[in-house]
DSSP file (Angstrom, degrees, kcal/mol; ACC not computed):
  #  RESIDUE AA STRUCTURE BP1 BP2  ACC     N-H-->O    O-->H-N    N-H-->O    O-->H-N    TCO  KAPPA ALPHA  PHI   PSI    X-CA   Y-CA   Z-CA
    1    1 A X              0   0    0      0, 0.0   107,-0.1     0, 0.0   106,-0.1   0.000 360.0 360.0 360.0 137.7   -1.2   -3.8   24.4
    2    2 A X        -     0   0    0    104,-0.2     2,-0.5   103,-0.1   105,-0.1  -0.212 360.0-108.7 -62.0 158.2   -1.8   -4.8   20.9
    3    3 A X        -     0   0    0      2,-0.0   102,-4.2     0, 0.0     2,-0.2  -0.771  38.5-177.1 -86.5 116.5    1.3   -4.9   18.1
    4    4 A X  E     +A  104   0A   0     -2,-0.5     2,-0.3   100,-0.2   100,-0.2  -0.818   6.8 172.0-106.7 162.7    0.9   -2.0   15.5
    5    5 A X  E     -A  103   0A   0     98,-1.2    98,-2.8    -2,-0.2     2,-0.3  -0.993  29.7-129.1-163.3 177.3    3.4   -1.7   12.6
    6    6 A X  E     -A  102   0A   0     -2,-0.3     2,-0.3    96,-0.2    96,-0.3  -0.822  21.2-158.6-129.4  99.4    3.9    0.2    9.5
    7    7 A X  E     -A  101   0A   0     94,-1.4    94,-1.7    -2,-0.3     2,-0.5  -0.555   7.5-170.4  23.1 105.0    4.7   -1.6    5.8
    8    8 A X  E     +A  100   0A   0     -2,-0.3     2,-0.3    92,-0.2    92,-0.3  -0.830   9.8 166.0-133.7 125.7    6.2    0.0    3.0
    9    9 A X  E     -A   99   0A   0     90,-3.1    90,-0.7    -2,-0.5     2,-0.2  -0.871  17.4-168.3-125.0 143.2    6.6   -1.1   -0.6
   10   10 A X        -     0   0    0     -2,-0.3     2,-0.3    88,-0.2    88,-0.2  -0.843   9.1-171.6-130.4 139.8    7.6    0.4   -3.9
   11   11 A X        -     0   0    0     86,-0.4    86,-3.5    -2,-0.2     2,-0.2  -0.734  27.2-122.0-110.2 141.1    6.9   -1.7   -6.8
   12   12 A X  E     -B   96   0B   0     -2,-0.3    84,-0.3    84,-0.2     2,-0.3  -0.655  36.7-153.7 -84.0 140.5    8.5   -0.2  -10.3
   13   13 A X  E     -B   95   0B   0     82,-1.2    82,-1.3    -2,-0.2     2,-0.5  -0.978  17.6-133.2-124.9 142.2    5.7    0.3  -12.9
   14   14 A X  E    S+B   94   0B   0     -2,-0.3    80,-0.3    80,-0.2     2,-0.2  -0.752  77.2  33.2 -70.9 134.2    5.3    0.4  -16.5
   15   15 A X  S    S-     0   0    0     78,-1.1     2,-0.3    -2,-0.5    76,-0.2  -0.550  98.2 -50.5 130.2 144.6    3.3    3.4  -17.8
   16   16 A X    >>  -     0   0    0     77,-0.2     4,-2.2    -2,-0.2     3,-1.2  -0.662  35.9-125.0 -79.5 154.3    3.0    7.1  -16.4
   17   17 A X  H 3>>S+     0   0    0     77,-0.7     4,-2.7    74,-0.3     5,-0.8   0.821 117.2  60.4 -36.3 -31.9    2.3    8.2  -12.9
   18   18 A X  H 3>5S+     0   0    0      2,-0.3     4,-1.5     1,-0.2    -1,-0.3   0.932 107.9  39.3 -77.6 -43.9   -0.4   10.0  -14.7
   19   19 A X  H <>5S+     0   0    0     -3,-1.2     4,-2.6     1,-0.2     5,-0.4   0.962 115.9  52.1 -66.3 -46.8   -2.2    6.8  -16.1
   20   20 A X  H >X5S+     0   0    0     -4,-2.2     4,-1.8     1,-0.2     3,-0.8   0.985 106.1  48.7 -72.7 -48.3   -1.7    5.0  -13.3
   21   21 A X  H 3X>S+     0   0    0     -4,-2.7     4,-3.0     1,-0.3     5,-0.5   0.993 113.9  50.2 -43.7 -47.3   -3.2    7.4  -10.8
   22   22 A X  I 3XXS+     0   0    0     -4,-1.5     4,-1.6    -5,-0.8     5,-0.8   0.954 105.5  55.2 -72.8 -21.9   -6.3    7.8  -13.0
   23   23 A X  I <<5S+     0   0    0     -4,-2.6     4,-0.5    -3,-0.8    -1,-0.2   0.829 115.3  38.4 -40.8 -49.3   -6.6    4.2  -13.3
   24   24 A X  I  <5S+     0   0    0     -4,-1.8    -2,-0.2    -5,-0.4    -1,-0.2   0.524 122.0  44.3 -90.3  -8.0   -6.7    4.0   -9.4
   25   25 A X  I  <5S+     0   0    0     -4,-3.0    -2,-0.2    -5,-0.4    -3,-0.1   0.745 130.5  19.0-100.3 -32.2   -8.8    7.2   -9.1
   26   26 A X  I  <<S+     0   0    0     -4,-1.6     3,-0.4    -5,-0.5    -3,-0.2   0.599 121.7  47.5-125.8 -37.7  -11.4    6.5  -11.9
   27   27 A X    > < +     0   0    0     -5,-0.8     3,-0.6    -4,-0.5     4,-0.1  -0.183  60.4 116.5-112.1  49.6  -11.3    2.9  -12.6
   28   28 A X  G >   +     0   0    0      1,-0.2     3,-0.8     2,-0.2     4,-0.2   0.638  64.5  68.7 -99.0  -3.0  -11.5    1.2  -10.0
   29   29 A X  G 3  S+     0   0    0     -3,-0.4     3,-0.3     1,-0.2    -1,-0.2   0.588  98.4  65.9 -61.7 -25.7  -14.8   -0.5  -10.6
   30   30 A X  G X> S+     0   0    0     -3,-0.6     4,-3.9    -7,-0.2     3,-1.8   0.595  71.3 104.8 -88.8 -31.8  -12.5   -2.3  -13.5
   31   31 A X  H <> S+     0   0    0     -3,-0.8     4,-1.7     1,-0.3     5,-0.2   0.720  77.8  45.7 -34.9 -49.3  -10.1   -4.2  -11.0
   32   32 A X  H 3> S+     0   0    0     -3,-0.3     4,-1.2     1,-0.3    -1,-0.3   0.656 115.0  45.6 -98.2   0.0  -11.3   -7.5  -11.3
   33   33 A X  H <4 S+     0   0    0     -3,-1.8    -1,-0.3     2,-0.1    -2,-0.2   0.829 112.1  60.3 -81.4 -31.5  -11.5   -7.4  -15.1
   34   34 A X  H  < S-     0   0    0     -4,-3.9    -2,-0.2     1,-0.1    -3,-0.1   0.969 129.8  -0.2 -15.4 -88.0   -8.1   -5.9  -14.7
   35   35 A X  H  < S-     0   0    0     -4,-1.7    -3,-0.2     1,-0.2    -2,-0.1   0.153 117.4 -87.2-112.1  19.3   -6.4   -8.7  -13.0
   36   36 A X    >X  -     0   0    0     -4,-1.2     4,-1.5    -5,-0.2     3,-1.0  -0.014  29.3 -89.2 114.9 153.8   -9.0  -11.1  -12.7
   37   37 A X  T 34 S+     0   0    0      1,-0.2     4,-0.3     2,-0.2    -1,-0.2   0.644 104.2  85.8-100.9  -1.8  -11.8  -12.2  -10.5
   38   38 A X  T 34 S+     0   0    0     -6,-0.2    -1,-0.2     2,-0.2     3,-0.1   0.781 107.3  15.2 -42.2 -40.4   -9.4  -14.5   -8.5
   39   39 A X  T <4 S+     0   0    0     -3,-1.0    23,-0.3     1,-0.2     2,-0.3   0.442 134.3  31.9-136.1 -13.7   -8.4  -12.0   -6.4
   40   40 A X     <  +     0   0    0     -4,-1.5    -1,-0.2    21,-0.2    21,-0.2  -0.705  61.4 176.9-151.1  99.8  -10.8   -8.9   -6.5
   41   41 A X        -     0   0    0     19,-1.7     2,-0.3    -2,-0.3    20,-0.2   0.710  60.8 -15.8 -39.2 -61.8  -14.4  -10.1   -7.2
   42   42 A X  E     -D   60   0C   0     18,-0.7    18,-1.0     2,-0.0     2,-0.4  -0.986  47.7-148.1-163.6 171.9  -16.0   -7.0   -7.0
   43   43 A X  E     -D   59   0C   0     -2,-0.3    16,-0.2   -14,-0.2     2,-0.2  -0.535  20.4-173.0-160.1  95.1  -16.2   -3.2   -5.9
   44   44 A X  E     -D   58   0C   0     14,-1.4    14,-3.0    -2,-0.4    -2,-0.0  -0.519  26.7-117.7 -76.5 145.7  -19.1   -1.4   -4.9
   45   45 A X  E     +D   57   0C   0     12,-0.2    12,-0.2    -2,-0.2     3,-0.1  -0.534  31.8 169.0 -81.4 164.1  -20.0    2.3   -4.1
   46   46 A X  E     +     0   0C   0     10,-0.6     2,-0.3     1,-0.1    11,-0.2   0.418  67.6  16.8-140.3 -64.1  -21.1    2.3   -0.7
   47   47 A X  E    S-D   56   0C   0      9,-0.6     9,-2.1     2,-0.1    -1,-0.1  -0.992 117.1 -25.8-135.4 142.4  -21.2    6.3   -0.3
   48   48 A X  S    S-     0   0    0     -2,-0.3     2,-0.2     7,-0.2    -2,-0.1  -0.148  92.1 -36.8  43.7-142.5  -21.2    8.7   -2.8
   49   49 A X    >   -     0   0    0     -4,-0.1     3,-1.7     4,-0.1     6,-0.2  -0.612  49.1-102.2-117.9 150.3  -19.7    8.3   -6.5
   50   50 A X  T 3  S+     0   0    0      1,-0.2   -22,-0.1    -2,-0.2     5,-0.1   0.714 120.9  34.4 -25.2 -55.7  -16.8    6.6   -8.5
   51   51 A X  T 3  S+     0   0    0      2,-0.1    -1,-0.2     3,-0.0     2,-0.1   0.234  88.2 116.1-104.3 -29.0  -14.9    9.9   -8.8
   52   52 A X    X   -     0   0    0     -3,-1.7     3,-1.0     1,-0.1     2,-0.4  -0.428  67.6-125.5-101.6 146.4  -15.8   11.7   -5.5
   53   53 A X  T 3  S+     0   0    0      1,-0.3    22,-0.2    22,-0.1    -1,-0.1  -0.708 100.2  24.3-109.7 164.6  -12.9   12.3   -3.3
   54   54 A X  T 3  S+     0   0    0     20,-3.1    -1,-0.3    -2,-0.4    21,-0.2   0.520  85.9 142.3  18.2  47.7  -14.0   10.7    0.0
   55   55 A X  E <   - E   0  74C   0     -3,-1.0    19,-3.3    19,-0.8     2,-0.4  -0.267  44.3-126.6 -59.2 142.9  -16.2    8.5   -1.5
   56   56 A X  E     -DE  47  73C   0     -9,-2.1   -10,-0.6    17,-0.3    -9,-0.6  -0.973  21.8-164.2-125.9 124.0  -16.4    4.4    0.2
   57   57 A X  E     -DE  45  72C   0     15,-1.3    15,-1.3    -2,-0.4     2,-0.6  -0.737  18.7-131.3 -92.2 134.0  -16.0    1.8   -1.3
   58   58 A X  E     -DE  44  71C   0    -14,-3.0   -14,-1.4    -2,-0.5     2,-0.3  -0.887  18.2-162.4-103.1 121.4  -16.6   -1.9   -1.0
   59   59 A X  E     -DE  43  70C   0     11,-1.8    11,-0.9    -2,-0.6     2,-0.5  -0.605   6.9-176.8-105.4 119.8  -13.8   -4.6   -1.8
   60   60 A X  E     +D   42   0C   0    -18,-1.0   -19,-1.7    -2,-0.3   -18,-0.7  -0.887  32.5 141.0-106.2 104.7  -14.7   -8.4   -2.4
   61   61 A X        -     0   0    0     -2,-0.5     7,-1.5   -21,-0.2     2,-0.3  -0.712  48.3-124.4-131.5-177.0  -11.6   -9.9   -2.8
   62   62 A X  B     -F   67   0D   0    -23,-0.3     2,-0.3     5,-0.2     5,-0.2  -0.984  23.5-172.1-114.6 124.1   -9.7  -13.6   -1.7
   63   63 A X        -     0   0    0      3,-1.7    56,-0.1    -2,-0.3   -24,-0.1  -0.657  68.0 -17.2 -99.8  79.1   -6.6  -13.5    0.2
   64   64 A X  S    S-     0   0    0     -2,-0.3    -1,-0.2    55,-0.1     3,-0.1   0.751 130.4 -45.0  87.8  61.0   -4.8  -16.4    0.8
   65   65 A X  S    S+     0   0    0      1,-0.2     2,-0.3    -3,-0.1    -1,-0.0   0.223 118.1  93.3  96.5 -26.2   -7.4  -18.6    0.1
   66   66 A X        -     0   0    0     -3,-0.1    -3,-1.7     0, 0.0     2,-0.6  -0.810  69.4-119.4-111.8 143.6  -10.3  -16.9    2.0
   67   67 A X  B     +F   62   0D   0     -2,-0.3    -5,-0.2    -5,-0.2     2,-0.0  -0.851  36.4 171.1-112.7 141.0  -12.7  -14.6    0.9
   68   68 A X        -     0   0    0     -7,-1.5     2,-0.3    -2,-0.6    -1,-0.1   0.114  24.5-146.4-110.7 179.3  -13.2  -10.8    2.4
   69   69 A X        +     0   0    0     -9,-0.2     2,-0.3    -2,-0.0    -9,-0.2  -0.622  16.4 169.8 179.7 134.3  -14.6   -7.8    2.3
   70   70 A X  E     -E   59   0C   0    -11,-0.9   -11,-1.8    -2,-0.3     2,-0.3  -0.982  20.0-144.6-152.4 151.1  -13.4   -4.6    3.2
   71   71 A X  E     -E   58   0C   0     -2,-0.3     2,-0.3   -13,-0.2   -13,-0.2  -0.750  20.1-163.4-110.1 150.9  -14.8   -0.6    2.7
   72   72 A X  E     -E   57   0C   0    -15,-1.3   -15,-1.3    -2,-0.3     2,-0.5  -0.990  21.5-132.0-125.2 134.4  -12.3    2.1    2.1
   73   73 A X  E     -E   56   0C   0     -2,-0.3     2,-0.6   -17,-0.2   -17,-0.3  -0.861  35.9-134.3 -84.3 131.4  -12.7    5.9    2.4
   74   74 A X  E     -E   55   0C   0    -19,-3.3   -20,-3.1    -2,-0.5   -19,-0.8  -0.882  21.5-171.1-100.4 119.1  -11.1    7.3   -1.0
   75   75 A X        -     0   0    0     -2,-0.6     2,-0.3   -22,-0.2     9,-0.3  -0.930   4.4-164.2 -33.8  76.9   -8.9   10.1   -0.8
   76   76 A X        -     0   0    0     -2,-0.4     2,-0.4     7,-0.1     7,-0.2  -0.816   7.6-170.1-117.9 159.0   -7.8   11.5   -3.7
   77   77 A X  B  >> -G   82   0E   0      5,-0.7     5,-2.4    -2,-0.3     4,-0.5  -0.951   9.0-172.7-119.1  90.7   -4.4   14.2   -3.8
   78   78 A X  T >45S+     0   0    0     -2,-0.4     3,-0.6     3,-0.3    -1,-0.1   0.880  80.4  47.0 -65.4 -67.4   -4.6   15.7   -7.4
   79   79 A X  T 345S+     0   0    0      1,-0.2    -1,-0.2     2,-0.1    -2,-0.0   0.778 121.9  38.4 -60.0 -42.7   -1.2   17.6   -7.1
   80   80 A X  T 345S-     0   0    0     -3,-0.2    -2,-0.2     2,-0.0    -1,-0.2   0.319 100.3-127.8 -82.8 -15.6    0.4   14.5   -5.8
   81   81 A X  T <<5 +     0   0    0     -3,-0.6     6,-1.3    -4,-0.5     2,-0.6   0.900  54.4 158.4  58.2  47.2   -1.2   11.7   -7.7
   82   82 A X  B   < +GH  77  86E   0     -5,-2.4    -5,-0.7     4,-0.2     4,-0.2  -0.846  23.6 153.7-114.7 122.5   -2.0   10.1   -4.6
   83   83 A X  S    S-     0   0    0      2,-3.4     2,-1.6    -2,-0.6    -7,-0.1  -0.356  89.9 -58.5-122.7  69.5   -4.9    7.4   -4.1
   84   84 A X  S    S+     0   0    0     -9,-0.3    16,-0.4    -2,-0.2     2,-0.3  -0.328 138.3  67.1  75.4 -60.5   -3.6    5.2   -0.8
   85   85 A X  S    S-     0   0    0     -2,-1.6    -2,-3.4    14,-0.1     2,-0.9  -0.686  81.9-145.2-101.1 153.2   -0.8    4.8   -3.2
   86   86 A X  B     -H   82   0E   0     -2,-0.3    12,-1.5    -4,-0.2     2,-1.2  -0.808  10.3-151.8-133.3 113.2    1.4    7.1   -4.3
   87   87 A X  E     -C   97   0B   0     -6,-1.3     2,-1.0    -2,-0.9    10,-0.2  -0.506  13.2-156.9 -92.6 112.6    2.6    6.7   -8.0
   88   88 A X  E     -C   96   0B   0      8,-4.4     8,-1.8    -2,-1.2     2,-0.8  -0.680  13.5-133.8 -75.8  87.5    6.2    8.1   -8.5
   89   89 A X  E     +     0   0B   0     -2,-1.0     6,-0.2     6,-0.2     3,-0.1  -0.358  31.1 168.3 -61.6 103.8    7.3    9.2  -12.1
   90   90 A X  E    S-     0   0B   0     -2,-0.8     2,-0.2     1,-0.2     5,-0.2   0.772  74.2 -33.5 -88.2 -52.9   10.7    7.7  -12.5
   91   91 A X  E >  S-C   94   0B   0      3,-0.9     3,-1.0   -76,-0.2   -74,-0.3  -0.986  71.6 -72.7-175.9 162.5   10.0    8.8  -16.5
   92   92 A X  T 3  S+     0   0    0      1,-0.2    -3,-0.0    -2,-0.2    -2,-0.0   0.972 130.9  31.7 -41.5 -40.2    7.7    9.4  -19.3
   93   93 A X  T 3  S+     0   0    0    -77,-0.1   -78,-1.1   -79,-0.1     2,-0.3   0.170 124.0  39.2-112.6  23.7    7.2    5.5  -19.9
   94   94 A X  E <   +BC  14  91B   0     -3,-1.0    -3,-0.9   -80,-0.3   -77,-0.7  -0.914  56.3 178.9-155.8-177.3    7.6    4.2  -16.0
   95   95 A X  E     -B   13   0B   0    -82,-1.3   -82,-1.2    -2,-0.3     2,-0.9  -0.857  24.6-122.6-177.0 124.4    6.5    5.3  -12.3
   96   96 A X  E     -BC  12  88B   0     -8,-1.8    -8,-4.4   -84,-0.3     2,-1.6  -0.719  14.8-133.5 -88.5 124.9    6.9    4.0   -9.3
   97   97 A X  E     - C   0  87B   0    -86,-3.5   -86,-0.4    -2,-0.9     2,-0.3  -0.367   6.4-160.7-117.1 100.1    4.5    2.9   -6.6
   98   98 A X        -     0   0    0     -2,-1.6     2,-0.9   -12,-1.5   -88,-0.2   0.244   7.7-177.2 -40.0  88.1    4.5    3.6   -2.8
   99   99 A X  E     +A    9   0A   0    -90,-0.7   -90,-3.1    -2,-0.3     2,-0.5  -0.682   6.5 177.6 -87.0 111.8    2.3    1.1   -0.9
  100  100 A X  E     -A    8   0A   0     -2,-0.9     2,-0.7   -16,-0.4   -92,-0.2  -0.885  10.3-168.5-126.6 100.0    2.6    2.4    2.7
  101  101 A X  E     -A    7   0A   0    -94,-1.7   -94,-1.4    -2,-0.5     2,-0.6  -0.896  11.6-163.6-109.5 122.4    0.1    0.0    5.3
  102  102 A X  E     +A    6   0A   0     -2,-0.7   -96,-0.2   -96,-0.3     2,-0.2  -0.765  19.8 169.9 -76.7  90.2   -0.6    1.0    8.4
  103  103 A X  E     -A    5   0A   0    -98,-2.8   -98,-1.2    -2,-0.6     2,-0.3  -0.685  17.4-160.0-121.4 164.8   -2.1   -2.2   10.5
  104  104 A X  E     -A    4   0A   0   -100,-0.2  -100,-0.2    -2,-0.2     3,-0.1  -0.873  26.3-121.4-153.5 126.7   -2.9   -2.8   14.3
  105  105 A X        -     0   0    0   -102,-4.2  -103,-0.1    -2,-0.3     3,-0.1  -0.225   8.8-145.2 -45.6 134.3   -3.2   -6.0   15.7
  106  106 A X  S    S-     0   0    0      1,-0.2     2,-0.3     4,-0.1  -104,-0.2   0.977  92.2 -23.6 -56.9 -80.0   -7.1   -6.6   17.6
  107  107 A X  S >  S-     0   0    0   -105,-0.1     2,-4.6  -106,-0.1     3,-2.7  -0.994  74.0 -95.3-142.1 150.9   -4.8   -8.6   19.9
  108  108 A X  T 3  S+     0   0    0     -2,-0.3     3,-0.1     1,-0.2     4,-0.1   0.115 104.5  84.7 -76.7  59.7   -1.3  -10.5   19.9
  109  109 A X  T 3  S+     0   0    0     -2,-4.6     2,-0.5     1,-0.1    -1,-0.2   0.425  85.3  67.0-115.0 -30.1   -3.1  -14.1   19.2
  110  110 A X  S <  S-     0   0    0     -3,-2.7    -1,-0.1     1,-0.1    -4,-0.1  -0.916  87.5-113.6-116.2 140.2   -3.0  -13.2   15.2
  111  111 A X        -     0   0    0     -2,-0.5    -2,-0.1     1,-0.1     2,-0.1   0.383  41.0 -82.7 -30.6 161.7   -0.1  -12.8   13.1
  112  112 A X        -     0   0    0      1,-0.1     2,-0.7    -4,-0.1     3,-0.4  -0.394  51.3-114.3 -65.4 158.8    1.2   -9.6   11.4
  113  113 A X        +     0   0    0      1,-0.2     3,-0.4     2,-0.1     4,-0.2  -0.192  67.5 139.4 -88.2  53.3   -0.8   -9.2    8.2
  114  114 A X    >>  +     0   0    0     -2,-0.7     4,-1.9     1,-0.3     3,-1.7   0.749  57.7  69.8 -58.4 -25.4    1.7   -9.6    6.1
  115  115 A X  H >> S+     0   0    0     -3,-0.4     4,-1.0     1,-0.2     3,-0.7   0.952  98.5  56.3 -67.0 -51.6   -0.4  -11.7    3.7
  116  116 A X  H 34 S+     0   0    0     -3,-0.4     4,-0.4     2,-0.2    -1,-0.2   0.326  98.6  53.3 -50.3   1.9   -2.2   -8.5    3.0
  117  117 A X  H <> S+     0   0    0     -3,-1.7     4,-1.2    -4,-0.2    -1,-0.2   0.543 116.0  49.7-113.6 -22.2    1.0   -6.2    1.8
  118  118 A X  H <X S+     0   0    0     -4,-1.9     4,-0.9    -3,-0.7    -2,-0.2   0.921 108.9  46.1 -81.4 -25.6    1.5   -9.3   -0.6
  119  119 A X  H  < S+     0   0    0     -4,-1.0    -1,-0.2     2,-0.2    -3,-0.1   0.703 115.4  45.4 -76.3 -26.0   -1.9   -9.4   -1.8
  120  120 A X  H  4 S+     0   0    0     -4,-0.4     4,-0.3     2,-0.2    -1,-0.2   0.477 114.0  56.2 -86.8 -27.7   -1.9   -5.3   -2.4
  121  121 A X  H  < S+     0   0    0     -4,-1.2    -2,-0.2     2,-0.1    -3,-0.1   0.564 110.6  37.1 -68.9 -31.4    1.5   -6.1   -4.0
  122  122 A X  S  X S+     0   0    0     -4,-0.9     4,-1.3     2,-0.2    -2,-0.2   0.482 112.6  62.6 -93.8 -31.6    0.0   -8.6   -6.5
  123  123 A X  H  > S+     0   0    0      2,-0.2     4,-2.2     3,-0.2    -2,-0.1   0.861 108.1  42.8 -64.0 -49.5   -3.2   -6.2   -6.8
  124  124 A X  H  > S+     0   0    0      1,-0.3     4,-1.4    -4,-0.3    -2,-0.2   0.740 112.9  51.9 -96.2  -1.3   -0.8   -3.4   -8.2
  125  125 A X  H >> S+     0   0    0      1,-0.2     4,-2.0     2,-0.1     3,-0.6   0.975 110.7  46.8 -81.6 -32.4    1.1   -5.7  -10.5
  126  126 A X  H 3X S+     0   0    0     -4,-1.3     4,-2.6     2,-0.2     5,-0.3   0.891 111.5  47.9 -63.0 -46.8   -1.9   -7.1  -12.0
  127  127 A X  H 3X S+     0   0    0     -4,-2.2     4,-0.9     1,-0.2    -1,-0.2   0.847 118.0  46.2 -84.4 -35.3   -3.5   -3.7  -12.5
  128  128 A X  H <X S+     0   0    0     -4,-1.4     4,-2.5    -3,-0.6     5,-0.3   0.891 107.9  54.9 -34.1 -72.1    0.2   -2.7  -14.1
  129  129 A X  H >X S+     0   0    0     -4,-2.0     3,-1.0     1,-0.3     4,-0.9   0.992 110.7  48.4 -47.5 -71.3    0.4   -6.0  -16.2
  130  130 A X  H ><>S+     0   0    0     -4,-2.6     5,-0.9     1,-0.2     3,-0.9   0.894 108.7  49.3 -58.2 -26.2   -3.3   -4.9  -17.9
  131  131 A X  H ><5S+     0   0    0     -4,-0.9     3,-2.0     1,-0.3    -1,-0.2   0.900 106.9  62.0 -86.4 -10.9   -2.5   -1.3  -18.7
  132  132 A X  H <<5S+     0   0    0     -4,-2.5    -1,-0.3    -3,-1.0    -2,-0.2   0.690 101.7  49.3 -69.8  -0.4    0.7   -2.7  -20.3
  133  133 A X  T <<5S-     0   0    0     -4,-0.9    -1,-0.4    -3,-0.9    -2,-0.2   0.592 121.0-109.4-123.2  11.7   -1.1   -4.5  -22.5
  134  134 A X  T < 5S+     0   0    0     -3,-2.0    -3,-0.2    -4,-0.3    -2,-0.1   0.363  76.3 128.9 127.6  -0.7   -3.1   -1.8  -23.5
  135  135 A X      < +     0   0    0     -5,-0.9    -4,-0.1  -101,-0.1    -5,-0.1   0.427  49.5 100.2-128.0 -34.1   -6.7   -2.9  -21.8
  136  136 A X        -     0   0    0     -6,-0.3  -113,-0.0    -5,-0.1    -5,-0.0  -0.242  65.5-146.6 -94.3-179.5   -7.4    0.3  -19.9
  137  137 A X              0   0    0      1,-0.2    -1,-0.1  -110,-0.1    -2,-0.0   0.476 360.0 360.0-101.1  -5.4   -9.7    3.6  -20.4
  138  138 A X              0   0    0   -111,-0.1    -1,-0.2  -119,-0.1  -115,-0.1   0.488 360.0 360.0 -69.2 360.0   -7.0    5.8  -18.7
């Protein structure tokens, strides 16, 4: 039987819950001019529209050196501010955000992904870093 595990982060944010959720709900087409085409290259609709809540998306990104793709079904929780992540307002001018990844090994020949909760970790400071500085539509 494969190794499954569960990953849980929260990174402190500048900003409100409120920006950042619409940032992650609505701009996400923006990441890699957000934080850079280093690490997220590009993000294409797949099915249905920016906005729409199970909507898929396609990720071109590099993680540790190698470059990816991966589609996501988008969720979104309105009442909750939840998009995958779930941004916690701490305060008008800060939030916290819950990165909770769910993985299961194919078989126990490849490592835990741990390079991926750093890469999702780096994702949301960078996206953090640009709205501090003022860069987003949110």
């Amino acid at each position: 039987m494969a190794t499954s595990g569960t990953y849980v982060s929260e990174i402190p944010l500048n900003g409100s819950a409120e920006k950042h959720y619409k940032m992650w709900k609505h701009e996400g087409h923006l990441f890699s001019e957000a934080i850079g085409d280093h690490m997220i290259h590009g993000v294409a609709m797949h099915d249905g529209d920016w906005h729409t809540h199970g909507a898929i998306r396609s990720w071109d990104y590099t993680c540790d050196g190698k470059k990816e793709v991966f589609r996501e079904r988008r969720e979104f929780d309105d009442e909750k501010m939840a998009v995958k992540q779930i941004f916690i307002p701490t305060s008008e001018e800060g939030c916290v955000c819950k990165i909770t990844m769910v993985w299961e090994k194919i078989n126990d020949d490849f490592p835990e992904p741990t390079n991926y909760m750093k890469f999702v970790k780096n994702m949301v400071t960078g996206v953090d870093d640009h709205m501090a500085k003022g860069k987003n539509s949110a």
